[in-house]
C-alpha positions as CSV (number, residue, x, y, z in Angstrom):
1,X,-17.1,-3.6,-15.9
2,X,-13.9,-3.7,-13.5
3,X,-12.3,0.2,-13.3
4,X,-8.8,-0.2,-12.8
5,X,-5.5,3.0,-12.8
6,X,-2.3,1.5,-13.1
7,X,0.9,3.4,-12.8
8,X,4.6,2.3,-12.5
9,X,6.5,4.4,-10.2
10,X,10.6,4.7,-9.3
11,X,11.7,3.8,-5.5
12,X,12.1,7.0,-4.6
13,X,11.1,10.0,-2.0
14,X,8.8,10.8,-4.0
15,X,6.8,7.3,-4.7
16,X,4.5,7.4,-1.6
17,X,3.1,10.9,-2.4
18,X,2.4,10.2,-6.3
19,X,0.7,6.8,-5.1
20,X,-1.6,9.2,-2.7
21,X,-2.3,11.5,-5.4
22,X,-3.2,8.5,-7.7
23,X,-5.9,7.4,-4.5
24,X,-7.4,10.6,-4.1
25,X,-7.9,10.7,-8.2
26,X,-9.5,7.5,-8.4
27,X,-12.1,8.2,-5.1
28,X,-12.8,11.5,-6.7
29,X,-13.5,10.1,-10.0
30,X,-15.4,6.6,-8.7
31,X,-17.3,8.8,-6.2
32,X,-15.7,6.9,-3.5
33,X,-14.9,10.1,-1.1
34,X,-15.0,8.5,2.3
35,X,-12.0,6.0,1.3
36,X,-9.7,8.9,0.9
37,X,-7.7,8.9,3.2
38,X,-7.9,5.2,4.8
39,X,-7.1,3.9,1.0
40,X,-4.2,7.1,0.9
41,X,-2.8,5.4,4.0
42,X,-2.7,2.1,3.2
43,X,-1.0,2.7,-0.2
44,X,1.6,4.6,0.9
45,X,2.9,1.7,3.3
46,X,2.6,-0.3,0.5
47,X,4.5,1.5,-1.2
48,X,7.3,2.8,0.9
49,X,7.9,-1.0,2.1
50,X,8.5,-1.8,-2.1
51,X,10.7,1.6,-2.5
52,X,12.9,0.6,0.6
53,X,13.0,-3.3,0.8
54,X,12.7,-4.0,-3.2
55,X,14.6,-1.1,-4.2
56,X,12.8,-1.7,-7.9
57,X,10.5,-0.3,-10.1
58,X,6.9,-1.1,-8.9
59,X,3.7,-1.2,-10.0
60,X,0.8,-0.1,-8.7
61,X,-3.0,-0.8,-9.4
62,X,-6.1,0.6,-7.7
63,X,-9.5,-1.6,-8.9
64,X,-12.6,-0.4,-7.9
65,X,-14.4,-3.6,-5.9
66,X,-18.0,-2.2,-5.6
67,X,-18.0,0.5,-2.4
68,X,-14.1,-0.4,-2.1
69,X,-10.6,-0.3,-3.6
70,X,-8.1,-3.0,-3.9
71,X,-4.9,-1.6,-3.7
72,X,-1.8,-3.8,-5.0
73,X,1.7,-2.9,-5.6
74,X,4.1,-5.4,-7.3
75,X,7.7,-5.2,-7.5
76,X,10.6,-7.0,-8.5
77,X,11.7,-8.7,-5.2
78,X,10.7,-12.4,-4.3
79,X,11.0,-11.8,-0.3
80,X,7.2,-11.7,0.9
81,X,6.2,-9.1,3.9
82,X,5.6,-10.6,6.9
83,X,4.0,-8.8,10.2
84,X,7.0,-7.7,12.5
85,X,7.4,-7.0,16.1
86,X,7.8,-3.4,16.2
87,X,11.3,-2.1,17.3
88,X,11.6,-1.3,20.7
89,X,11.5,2.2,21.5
90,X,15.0,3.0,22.3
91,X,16.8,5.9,24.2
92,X,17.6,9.2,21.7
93,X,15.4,7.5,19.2
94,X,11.8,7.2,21.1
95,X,10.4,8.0,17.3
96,X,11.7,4.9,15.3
97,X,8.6,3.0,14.4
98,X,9.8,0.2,12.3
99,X,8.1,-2.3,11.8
100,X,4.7,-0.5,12.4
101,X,4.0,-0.2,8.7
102,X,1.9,-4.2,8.2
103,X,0.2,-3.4,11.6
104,X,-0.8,-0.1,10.1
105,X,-2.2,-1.5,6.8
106,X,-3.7,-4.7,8.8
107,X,-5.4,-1.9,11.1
108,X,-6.7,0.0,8.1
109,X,-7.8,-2.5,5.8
110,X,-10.3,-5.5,5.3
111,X,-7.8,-7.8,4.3
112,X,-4.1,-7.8,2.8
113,X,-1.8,-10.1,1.5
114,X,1.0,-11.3,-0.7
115,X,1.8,-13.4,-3.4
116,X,4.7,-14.4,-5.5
117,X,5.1,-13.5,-9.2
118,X,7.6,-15.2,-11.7
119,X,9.4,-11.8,-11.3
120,X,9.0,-10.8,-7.9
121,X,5.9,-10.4,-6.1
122,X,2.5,-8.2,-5.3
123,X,1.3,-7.3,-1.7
124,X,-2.7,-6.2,-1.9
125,X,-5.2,-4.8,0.6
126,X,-8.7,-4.4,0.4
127,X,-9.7,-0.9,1.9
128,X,-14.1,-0.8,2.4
129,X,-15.9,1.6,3.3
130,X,-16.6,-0.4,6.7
131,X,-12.8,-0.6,7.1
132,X,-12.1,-3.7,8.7
């Protein structure tokens, strides 16, 4: 039997932190407490990339895979992530990190990717227990 919490959340401030909350439901209920805050992580990049590059309701899925979670958040824009260099850090602004947030979720998780839908797309990552 596949366990599986789905929610559909509004690209807003606020998107990121009721993604993490969903995380930290599902490990506590799945018994999955060391992928806290690696799977918390992970989803929130996710999910601030769709709130500020979509700009559309997304949804977002957490599927318990044995010891791990699969984390997926679709959205209604066709334009797949790819890895960027990160932004130079530049004078009066040596805390700008974007482009950071793909190496971040690469970093943290066994695997990611992206896929087009007929409406848009979903961007997965696989968060283990062994990380990557």
């Amino acid at each position: 039997m596949t366990e599986t919490l789905s929610v559909v959340l509004a690209p807003d401030s606020d998107a990121a932190s009721l993604a993490g909350a969903l995380v930290a439901d599902a490990c506590h209920v799945w018994r999955l407490p060391g992928l806290v805050h690696p799977a918390r992580r992970v989803l929130s990049e996710l999910v601030r990339n769709a709130a500020e590059h979509a700009r559309t309701d997304m949804r977002v899925t957490l599927t318990r895979r044995g010891d791990g979670l699969c984390l997926a958040v679709s959205d209604g824009d066709r334009r797949l992530p790819r890895l960027r260099t990160p932004a130079p850090v530049r004078r009066g602004r040596p805390l700008d990190e974007r482009g950071c947030g793909l190496r971040l979720v690469q970093a943290a998780a066994a695997g990611w990717g992206a896929e087009p839908t007929p409406d848009g797309k979903v961007v997965w990552a696989l968060v283990t227990a062994g990380g990557t």
